[in-house]
C-alpha positions as CSV (number, residue, x, y, z in Angstrom):
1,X,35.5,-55.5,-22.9
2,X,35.4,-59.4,-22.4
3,X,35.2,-59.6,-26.4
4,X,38.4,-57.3,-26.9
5,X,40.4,-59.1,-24.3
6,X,39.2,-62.5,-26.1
7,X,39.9,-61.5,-29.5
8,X,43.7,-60.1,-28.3
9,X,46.3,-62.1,-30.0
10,X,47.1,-63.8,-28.1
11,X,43.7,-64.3,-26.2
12,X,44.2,-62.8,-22.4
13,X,42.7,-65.2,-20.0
14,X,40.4,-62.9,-18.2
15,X,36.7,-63.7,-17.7
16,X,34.4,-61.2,-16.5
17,X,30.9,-62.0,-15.1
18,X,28.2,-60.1,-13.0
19,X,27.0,-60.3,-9.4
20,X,23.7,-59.2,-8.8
21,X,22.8,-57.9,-5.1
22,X,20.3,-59.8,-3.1
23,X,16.6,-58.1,-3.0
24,X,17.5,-56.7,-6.7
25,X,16.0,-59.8,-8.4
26,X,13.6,-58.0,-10.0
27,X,15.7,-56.5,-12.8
28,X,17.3,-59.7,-13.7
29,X,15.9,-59.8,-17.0
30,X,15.8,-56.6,-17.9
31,X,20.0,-56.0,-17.2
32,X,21.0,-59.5,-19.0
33,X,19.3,-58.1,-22.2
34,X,21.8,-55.7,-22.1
35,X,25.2,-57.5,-20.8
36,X,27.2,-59.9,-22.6
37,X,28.8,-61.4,-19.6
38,X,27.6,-64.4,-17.4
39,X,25.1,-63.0,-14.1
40,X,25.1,-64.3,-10.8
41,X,22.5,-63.8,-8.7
42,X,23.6,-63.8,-4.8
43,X,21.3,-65.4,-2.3
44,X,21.0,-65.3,1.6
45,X,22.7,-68.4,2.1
46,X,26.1,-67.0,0.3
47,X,25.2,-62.7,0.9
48,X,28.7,-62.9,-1.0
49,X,27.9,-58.9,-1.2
50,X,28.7,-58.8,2.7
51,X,31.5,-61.1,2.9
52,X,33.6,-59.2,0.1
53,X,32.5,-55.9,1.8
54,X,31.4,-55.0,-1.7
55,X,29.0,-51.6,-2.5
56,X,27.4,-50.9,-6.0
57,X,29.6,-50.9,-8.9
58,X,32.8,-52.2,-7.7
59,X,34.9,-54.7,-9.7
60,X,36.8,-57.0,-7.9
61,X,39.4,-58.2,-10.0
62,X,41.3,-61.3,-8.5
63,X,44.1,-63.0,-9.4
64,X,44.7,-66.8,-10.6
65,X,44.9,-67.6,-7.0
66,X,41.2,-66.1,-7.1
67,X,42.8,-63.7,-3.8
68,X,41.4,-59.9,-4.4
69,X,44.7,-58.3,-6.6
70,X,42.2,-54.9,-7.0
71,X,38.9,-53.2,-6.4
72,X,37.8,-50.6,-9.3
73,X,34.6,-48.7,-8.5
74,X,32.1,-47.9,-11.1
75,X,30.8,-45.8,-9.5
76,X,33.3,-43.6,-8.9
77,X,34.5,-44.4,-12.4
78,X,32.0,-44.8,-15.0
79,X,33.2,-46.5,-18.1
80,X,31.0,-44.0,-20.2
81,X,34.5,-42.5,-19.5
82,X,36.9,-43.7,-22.1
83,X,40.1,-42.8,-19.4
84,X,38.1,-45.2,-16.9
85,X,37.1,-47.7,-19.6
86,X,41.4,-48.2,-20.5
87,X,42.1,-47.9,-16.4
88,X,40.0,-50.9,-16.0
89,X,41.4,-52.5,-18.6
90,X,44.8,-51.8,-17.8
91,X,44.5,-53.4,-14.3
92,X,42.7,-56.8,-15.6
93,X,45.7,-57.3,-18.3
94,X,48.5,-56.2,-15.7
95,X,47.1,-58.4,-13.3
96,X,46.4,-61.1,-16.1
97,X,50.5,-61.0,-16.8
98,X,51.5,-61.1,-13.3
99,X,50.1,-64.8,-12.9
């Protein structure tokens, strides 16, 4: 998805990027084969997963003031599912053009 909404014309200024849950470490390697997308790892001193209340699979899609505009769960909505894939898309590029 990053490369589509980078290769729009013109480009949509929407990055996407990963957040991997402490105590999950170990498959580091083995999921960034697989992504495109920059991976954070979080660590005890941020346990970002706790302050953002966030569970497996959700995507929080902020806005340009980096405030939370939506949450889109994975998990409830895999993007195997082309109807989930175009949701999630739809909600990054309208929340893109509000800013």
């Amino acid at each position: 998805m990053q490369k589509e909404l980078g290769g729009a014309a013109p480009p949509v200024p929407i990055s996407l990027l990963g957040v991997n849950a402490i105590g999950a470490e170990a498959g580091n390697e083995q999921l960034t084969s697989s992504v495109s997308i920059p991976w954070l790892q979080d660590v005890p001193e941020q346990d970002a997963r706790a302050k953002w209340g966030a569970i497996n699979g959700d995507v929080f899609v902020l806005g340009g003031d980096n405030a939370v505009a939506s949450v889109y769960s994975l998990e409830q909505h895999p993007l195997t599912e082309p109807a989930n894939y175009d949701a999630l898309k739809k909600i990054l590029l309208d929340t893109a053009a509000a800013e």
